[in-house]
PQR file of N, CA, C, O and H, with PARSE charges and radii, in Angstrom:
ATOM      1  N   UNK A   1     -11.851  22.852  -1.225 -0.4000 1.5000
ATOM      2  CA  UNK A   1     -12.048  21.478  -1.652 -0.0000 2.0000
ATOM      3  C   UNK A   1     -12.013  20.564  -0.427  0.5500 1.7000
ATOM      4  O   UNK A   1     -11.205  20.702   0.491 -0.5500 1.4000
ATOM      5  N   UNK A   2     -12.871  19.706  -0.483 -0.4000 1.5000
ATOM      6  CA  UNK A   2     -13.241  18.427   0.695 -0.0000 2.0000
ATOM      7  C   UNK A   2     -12.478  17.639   0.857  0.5500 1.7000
ATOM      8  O   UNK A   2     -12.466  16.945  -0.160 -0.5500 1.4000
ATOM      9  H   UNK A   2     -13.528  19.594  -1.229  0.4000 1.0000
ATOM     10  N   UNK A   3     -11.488  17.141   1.851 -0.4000 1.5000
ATOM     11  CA  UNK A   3     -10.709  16.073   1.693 -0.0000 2.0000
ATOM     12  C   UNK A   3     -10.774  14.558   1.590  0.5500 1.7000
ATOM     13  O   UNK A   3     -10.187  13.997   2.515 -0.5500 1.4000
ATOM     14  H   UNK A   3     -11.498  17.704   2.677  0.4000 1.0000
ATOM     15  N   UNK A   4     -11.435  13.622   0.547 -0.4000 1.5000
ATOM     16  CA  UNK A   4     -11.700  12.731   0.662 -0.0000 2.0000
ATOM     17  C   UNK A   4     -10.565  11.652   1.656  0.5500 1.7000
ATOM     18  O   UNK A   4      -9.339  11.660   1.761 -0.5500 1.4000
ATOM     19  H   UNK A   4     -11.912  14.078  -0.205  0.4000 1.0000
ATOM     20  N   UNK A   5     -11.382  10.986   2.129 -0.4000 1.5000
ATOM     21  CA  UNK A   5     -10.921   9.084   2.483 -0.0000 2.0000
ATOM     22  C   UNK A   5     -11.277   8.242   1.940  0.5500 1.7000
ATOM     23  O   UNK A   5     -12.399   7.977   1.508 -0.5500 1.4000
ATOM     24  H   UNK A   5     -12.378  10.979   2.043  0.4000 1.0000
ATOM     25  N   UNK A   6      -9.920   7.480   1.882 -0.4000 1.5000
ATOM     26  CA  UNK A   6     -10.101   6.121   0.895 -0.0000 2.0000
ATOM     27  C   UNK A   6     -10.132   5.362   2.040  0.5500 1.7000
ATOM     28  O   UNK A   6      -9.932   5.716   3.202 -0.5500 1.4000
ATOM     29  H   UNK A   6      -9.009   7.695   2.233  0.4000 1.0000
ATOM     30  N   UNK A   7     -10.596   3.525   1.280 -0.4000 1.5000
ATOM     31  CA  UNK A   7     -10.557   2.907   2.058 -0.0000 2.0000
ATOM     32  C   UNK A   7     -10.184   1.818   1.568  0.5500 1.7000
ATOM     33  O   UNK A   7     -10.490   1.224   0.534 -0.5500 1.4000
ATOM     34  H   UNK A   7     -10.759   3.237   0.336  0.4000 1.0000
ATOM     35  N   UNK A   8      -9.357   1.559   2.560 -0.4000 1.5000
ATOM     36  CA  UNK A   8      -8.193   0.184   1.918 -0.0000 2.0000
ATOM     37  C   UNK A   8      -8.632  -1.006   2.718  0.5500 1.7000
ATOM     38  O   UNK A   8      -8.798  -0.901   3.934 -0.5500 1.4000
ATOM     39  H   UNK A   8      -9.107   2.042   3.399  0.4000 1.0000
ATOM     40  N   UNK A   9      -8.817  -2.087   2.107 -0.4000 1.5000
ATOM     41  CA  UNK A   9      -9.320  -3.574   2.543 -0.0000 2.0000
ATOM     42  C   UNK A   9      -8.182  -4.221   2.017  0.5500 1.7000
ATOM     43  O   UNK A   9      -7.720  -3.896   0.924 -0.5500 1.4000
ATOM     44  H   UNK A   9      -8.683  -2.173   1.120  0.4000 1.0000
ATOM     45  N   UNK A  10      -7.587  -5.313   2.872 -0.4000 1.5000
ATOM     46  CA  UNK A  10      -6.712  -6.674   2.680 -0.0000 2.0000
ATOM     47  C   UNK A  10      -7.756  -7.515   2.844  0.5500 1.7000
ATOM     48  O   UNK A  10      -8.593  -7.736   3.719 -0.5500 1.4000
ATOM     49  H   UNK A  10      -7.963  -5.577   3.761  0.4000 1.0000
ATOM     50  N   UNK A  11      -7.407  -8.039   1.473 -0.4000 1.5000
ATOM     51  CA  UNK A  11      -8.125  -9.687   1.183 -0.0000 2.0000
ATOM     52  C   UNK A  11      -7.677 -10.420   2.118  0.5500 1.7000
ATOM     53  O   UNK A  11      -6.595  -9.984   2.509 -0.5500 1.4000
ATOM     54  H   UNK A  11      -6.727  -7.859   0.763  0.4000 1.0000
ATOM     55  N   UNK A  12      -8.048 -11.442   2.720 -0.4000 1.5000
ATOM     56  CA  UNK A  12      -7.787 -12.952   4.077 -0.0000 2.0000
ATOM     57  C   UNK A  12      -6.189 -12.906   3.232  0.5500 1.7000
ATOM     58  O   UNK A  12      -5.161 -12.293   3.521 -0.5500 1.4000
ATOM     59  H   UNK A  12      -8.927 -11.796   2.402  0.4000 1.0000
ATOM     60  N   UNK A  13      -6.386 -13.474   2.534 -0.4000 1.5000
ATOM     61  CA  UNK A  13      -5.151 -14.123   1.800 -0.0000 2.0000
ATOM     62  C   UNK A  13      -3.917 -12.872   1.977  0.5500 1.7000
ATOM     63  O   UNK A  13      -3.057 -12.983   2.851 -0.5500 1.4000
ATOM     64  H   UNK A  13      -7.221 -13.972   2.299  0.4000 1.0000
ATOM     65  N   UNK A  14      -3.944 -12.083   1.349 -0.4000 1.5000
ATOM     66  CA  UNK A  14      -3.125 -10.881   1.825 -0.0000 2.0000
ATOM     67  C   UNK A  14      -2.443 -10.768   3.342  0.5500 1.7000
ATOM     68  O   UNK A  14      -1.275 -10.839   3.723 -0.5500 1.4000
ATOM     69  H   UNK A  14      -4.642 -11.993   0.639  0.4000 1.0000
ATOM     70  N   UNK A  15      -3.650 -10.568   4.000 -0.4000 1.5000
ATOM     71  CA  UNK A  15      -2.987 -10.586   5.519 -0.0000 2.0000
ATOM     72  C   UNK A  15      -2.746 -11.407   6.153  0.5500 1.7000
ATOM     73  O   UNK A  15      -2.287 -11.185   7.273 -0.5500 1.4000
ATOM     74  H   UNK A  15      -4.599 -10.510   3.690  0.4000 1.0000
ATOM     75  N   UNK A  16      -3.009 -13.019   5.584 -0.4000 1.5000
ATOM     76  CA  UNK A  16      -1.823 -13.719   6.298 -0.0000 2.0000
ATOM     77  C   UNK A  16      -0.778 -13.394   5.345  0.5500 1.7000
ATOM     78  O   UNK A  16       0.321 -13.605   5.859 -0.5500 1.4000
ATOM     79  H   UNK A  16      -3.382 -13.200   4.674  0.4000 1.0000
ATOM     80  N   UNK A  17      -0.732 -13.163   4.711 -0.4000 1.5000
ATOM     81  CA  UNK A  17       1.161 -13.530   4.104 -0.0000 2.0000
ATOM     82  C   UNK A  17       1.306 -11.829   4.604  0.5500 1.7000
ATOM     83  O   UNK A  17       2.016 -11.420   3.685 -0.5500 1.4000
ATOM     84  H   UNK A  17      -1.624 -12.991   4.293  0.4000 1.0000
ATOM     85  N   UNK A  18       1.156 -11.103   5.142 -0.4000 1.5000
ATOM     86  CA  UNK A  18       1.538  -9.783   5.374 -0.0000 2.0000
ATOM     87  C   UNK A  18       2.055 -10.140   6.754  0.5500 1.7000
ATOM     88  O   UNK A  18       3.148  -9.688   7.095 -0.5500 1.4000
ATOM     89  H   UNK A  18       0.579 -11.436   5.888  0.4000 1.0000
ATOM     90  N   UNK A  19       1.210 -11.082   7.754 -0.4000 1.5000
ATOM     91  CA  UNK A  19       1.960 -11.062   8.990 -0.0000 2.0000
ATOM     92  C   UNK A  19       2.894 -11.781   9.523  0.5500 1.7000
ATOM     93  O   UNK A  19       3.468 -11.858  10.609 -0.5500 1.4000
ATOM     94  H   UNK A  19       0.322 -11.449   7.477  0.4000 1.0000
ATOM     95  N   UNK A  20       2.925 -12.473   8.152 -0.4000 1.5000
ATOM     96  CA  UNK A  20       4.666 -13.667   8.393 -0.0000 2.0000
ATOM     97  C   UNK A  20       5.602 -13.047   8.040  0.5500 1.7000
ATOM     98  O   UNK A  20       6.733 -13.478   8.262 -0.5500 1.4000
ATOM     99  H   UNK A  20       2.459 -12.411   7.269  0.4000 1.0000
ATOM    100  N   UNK A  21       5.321 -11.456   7.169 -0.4000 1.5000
ATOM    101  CA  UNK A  21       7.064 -10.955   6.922 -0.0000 2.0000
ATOM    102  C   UNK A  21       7.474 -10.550   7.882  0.5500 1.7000
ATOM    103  O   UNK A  21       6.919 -10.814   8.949 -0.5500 1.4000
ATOM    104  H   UNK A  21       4.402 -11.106   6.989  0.4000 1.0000
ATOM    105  N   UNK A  22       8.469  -9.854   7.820 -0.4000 1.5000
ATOM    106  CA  UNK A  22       9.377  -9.082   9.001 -0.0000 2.0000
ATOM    107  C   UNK A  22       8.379  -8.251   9.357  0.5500 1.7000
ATOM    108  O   UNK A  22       7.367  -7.945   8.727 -0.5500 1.4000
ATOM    109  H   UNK A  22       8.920  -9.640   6.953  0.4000 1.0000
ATOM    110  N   UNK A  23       8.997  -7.690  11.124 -0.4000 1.5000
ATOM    111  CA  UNK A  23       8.155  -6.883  11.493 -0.0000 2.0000
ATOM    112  C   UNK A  23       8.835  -5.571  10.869  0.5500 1.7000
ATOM    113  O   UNK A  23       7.951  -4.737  11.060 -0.5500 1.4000
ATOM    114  H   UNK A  23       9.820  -7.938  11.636  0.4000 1.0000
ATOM    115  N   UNK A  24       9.647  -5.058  10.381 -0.4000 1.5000
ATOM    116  CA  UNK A  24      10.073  -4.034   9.866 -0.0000 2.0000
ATOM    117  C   UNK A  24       8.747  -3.529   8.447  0.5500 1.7000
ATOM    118  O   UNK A  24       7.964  -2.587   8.315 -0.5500 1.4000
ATOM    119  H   UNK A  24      10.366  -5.736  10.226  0.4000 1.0000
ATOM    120  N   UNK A  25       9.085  -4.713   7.651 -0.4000 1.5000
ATOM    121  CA  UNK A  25       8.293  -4.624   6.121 -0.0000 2.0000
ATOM    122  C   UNK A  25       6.723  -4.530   6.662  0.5500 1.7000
ATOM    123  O   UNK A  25       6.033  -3.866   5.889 -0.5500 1.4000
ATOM    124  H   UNK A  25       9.720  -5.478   7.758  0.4000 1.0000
ATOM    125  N   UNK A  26       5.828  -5.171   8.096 -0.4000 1.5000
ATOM    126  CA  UNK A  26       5.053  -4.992   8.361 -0.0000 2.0000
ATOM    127  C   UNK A  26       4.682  -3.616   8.681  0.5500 1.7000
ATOM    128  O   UNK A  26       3.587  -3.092   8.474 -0.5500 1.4000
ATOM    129  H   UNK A  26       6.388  -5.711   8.724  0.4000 1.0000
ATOM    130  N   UNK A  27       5.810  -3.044   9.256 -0.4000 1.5000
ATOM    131  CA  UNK A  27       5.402  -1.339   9.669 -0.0000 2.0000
ATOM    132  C   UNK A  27       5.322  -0.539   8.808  0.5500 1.7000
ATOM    133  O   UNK A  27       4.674   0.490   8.999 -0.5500 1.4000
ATOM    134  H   UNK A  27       6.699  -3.469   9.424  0.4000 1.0000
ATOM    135  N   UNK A  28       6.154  -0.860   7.244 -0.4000 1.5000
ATOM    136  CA  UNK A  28       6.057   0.067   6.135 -0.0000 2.0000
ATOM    137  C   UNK A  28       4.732  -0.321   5.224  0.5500 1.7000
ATOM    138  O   UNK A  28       4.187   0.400   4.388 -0.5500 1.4000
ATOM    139  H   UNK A  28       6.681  -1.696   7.089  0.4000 1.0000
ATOM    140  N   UNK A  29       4.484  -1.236   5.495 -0.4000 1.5000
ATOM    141  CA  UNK A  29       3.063  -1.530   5.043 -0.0000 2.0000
ATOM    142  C   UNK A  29       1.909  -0.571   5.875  0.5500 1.7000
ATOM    143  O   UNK A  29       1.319   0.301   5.237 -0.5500 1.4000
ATOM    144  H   UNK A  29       4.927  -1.821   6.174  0.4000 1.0000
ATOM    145  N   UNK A  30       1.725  -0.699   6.788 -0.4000 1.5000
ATOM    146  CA  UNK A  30       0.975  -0.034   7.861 -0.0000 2.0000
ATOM    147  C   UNK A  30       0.944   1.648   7.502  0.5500 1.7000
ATOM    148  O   UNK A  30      -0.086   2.322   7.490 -0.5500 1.4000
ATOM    149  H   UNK A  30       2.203  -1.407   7.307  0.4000 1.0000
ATOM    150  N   UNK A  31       2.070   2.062   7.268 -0.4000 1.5000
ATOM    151  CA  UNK A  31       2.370   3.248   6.991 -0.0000 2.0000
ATOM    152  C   UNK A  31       1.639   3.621   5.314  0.5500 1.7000
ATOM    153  O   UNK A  31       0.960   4.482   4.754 -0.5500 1.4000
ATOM    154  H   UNK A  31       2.906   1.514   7.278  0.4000 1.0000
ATOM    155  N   UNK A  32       2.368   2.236   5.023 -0.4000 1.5000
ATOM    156  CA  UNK A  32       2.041   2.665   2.937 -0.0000 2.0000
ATOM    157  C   UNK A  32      -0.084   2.838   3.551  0.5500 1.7000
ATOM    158  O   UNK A  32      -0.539   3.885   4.011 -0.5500 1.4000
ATOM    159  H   UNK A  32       2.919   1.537   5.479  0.4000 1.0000
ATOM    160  N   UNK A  33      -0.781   1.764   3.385 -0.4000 1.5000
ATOM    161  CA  UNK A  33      -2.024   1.462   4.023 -0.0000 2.0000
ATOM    162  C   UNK A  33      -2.470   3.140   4.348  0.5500 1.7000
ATOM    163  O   UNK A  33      -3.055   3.930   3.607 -0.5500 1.4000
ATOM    164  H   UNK A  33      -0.412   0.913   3.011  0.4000 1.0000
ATOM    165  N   UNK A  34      -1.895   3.349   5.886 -0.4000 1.5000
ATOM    166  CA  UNK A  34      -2.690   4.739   6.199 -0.0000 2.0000
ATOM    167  C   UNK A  34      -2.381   5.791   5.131  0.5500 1.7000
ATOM    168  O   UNK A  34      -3.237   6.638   4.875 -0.5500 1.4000
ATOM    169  H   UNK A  34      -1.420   2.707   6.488  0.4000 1.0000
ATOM    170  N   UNK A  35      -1.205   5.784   4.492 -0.4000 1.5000
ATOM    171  CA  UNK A  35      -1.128   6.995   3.838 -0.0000 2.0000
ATOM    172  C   UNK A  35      -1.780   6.948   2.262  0.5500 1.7000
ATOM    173  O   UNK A  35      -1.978   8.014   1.680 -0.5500 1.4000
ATOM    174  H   UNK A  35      -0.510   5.095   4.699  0.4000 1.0000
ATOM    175  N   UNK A  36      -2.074   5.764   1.666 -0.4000 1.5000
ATOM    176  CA  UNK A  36      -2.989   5.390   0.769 -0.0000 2.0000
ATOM    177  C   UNK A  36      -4.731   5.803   1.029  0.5500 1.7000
ATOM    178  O   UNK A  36      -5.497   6.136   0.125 -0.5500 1.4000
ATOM    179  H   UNK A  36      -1.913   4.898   2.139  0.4000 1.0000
ATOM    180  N   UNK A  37      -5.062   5.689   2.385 -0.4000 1.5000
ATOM    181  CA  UNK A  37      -6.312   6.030   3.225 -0.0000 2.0000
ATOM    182  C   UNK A  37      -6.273   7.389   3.288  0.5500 1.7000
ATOM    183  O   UNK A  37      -7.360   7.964   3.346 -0.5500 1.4000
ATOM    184  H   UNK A  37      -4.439   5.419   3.119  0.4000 1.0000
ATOM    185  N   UNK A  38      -4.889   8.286   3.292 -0.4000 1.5000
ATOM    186  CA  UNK A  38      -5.165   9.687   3.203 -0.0000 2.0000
ATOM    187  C   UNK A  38      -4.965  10.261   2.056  0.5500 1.7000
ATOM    188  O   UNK A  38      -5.760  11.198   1.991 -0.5500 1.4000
ATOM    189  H   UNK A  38      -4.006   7.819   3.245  0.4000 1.0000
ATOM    190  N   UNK A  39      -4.208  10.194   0.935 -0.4000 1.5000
ATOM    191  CA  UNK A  39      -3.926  10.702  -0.142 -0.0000 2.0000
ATOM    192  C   UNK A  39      -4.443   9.872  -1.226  0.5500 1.7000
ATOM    193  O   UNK A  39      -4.532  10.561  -2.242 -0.5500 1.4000
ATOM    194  H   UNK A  39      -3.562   9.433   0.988  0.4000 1.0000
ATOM    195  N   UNK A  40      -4.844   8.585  -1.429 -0.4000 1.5000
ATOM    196  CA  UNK A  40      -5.376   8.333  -2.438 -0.0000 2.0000
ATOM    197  C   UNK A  40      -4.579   7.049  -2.746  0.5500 1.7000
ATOM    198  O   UNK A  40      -3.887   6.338  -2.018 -0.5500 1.4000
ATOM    199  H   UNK A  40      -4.771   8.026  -0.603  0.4000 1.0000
ATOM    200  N   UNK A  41      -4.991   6.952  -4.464 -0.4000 1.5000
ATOM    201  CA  UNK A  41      -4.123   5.742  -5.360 -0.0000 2.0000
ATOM    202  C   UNK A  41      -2.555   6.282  -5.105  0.5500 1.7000
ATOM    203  O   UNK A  41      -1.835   5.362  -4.716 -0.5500 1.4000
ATOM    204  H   UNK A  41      -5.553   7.530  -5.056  0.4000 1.0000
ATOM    205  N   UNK A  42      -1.975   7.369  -5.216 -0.4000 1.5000
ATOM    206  CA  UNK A  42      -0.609   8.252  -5.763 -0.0000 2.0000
ATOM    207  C   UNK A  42      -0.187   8.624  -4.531  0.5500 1.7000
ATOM    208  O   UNK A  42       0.362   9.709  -4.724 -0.5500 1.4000
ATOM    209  H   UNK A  42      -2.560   8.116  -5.532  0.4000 1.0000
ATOM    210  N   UNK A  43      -0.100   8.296  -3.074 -0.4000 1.5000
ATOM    211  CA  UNK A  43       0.563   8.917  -1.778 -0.0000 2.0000
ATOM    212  C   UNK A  43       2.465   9.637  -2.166  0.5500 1.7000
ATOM    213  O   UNK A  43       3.444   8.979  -2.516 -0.5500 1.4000
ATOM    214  H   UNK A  43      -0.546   7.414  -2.917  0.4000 1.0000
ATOM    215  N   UNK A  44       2.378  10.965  -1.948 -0.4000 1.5000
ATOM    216  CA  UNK A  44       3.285  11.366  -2.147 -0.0000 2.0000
ATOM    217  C   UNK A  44       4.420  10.733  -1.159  0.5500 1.7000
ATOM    218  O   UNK A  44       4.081  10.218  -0.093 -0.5500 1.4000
ATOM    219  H   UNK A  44       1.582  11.500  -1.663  0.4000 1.0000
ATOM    220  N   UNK A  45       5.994  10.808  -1.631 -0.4000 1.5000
ATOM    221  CA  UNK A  45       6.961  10.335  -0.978 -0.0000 2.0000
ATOM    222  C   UNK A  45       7.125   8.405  -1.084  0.5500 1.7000
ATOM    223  O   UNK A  45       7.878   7.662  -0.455 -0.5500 1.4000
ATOM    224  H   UNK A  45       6.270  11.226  -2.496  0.4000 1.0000
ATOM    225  N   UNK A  46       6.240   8.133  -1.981 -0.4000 1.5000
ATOM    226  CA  UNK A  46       6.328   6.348  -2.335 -0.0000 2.0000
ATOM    227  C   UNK A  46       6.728   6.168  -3.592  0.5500 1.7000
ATOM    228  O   UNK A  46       6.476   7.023  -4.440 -0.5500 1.4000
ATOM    229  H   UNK A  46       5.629   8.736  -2.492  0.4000 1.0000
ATOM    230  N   UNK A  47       7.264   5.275  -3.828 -0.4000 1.5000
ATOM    231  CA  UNK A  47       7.267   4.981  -5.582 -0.0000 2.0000
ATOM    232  C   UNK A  47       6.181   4.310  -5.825  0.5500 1.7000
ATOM    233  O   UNK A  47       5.886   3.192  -5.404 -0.5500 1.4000
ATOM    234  H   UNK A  47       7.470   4.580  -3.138  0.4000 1.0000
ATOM    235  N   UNK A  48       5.482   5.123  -6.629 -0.4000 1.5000
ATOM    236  CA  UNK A  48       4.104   4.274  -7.488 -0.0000 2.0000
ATOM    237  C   UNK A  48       4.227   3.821  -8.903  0.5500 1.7000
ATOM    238  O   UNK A  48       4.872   4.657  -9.534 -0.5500 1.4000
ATOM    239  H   UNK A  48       5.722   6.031  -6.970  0.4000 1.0000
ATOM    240  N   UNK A  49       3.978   3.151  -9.393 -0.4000 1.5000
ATOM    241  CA  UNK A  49       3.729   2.635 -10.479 -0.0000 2.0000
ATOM    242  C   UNK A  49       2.683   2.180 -11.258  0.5500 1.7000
ATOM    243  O   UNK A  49       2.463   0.969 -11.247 -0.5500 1.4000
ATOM    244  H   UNK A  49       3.454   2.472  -8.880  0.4000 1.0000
ATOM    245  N   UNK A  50       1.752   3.163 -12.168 -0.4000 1.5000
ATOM    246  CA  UNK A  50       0.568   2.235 -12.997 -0.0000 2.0000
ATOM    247  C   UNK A  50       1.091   0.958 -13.594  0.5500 1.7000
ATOM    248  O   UNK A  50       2.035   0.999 -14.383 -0.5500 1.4000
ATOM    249  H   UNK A  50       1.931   4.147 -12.177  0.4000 1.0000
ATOM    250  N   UNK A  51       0.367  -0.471 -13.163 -0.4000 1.5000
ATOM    251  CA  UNK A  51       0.870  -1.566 -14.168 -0.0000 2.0000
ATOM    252  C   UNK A  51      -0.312  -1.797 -15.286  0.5500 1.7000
ATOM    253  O   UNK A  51      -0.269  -2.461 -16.322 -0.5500 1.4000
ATOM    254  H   UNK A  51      -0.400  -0.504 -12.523  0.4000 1.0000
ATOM    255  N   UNK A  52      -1.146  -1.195 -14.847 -0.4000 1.5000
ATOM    256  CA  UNK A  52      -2.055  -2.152 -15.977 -0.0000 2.0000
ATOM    257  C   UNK A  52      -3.566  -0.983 -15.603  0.5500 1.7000
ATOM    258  O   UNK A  52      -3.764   0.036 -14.941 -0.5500 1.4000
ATOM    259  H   UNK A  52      -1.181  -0.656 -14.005  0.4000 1.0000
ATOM    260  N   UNK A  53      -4.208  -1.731 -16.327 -0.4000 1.5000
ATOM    261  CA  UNK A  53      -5.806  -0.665 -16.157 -0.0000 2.0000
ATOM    262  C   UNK A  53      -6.768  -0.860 -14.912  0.5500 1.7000
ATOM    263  O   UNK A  53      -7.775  -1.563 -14.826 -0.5500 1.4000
ATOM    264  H   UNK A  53      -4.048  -2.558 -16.865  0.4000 1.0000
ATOM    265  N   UNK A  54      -6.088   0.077 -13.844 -0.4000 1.5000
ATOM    266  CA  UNK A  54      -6.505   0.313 -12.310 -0.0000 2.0000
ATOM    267  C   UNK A  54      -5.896  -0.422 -11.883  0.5500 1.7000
ATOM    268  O   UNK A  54      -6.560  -1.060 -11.066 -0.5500 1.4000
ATOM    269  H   UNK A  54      -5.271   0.648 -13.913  0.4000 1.0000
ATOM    270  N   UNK A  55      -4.320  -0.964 -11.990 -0.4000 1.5000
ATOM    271  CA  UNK A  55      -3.971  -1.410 -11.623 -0.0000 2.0000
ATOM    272  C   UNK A  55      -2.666  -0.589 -11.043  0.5500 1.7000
ATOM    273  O   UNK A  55      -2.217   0.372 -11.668 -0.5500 1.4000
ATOM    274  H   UNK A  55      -3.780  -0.446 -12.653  0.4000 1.0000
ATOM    275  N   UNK A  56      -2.047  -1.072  -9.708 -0.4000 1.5000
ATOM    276  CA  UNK A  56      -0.859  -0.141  -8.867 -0.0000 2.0000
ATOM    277  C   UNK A  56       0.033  -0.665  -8.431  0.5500 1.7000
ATOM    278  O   UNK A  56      -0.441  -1.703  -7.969 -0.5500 1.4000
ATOM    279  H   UNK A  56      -2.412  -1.853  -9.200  0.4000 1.0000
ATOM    280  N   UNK A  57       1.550  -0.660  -8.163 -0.4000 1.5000
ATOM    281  CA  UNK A  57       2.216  -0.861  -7.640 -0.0000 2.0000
ATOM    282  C   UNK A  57       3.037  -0.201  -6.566  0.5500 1.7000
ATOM    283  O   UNK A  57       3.699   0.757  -6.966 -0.5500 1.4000
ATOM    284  H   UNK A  57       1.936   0.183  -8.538  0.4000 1.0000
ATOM    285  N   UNK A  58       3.142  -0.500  -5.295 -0.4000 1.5000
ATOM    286  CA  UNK A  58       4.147   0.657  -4.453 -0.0000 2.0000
ATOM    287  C   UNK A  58       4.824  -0.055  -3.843  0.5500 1.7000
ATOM    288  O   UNK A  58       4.600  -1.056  -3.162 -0.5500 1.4000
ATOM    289  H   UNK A  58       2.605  -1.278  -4.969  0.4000 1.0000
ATOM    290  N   UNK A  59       6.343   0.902  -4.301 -0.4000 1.5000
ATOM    291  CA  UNK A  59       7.451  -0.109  -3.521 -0.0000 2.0000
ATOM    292  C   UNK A  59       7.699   0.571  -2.059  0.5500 1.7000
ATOM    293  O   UNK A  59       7.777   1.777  -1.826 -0.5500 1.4000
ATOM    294  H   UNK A  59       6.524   1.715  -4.854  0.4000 1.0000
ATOM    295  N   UNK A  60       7.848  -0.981  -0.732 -0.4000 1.5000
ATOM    296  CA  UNK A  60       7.841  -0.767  -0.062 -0.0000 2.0000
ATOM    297  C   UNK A  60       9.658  -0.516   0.224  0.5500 1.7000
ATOM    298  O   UNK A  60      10.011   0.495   0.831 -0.5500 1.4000
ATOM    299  H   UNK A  60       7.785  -1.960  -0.922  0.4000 1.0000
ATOM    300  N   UNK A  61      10.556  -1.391  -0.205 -0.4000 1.5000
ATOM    301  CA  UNK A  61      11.723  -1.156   0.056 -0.0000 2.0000
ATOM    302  C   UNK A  61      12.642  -1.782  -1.547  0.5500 1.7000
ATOM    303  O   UNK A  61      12.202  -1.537  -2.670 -0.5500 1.4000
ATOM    304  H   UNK A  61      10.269  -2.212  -0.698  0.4000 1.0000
ATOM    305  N   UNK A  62      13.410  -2.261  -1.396 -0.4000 1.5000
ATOM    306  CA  UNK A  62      14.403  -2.703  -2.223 -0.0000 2.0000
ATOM    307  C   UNK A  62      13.841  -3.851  -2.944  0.5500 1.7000
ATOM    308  O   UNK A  62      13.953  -3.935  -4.167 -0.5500 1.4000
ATOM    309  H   UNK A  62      13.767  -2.460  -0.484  0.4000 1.0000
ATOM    310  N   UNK A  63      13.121  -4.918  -2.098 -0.4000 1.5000
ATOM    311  CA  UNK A  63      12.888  -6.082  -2.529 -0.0000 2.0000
ATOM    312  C   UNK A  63      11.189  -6.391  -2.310  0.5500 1.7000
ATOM    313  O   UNK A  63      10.692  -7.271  -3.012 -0.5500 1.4000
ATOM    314  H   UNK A  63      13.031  -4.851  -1.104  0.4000 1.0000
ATOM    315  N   UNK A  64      10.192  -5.541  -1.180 -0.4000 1.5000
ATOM    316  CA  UNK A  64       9.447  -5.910  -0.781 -0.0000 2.0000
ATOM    317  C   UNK A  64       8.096  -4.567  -2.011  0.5500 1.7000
ATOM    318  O   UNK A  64       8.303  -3.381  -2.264 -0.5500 1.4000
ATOM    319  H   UNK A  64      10.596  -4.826  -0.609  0.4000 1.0000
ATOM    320  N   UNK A  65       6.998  -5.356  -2.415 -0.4000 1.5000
ATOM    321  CA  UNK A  65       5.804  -4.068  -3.017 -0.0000 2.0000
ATOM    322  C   UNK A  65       4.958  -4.805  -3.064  0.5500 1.7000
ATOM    323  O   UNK A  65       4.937  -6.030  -2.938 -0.5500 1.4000
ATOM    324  H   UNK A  65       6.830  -6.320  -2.209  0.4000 1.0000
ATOM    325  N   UNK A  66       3.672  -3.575  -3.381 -0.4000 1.5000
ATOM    326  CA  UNK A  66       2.429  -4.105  -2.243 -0.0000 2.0000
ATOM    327  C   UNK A  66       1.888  -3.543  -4.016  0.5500 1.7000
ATOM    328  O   UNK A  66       2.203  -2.557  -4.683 -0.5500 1.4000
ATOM    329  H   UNK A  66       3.689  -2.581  -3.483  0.4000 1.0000
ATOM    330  N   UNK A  67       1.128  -4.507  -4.240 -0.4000 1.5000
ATOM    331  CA  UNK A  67       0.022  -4.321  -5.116 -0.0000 2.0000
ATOM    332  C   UNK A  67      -1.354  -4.016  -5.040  0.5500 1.7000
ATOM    333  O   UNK A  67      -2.077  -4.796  -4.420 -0.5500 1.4000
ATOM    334  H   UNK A  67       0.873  -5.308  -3.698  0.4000 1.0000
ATOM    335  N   UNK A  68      -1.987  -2.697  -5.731 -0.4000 1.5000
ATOM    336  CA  UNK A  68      -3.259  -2.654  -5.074 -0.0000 2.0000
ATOM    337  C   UNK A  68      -3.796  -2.326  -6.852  0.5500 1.7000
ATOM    338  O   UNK A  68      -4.986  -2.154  -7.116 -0.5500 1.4000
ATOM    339  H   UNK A  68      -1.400  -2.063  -6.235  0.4000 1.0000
TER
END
């Protein structure tokens, strides 16, 4: 089986408010991002969450999640 790539786009709006958080929450983003680009909607080792129809949630830490 072929290993697909995804491809993840931040809306304008997204990446400014992505580069005013901490640089910590910025690196787990970066990380969530590439590993979403390699494994898909479901990247193993994240908490995912279906909210709605094609809709996703992954928590980045305690307080911080990235909606896609």
């Amino acid at each position: 089986m072929q290993n697909m790539k995804w491809t993840v786009n931040l809306t304008r709006k997204a990446y400014k408010k992505l580069i005013k958080l901490p640089q910590a929450i910025q690196d787990l983003a970066d990380l969530a991002i590439s590993d979403l680009e390699e494994q898909g909607i479901n990247p193993q080792g994240w908490d995912t969450l279906k909210t709605g129809e094609g809709e996703y949630r992954l928590r980045l830490n305690y307080r911080y999640r990235m909606r896609y």
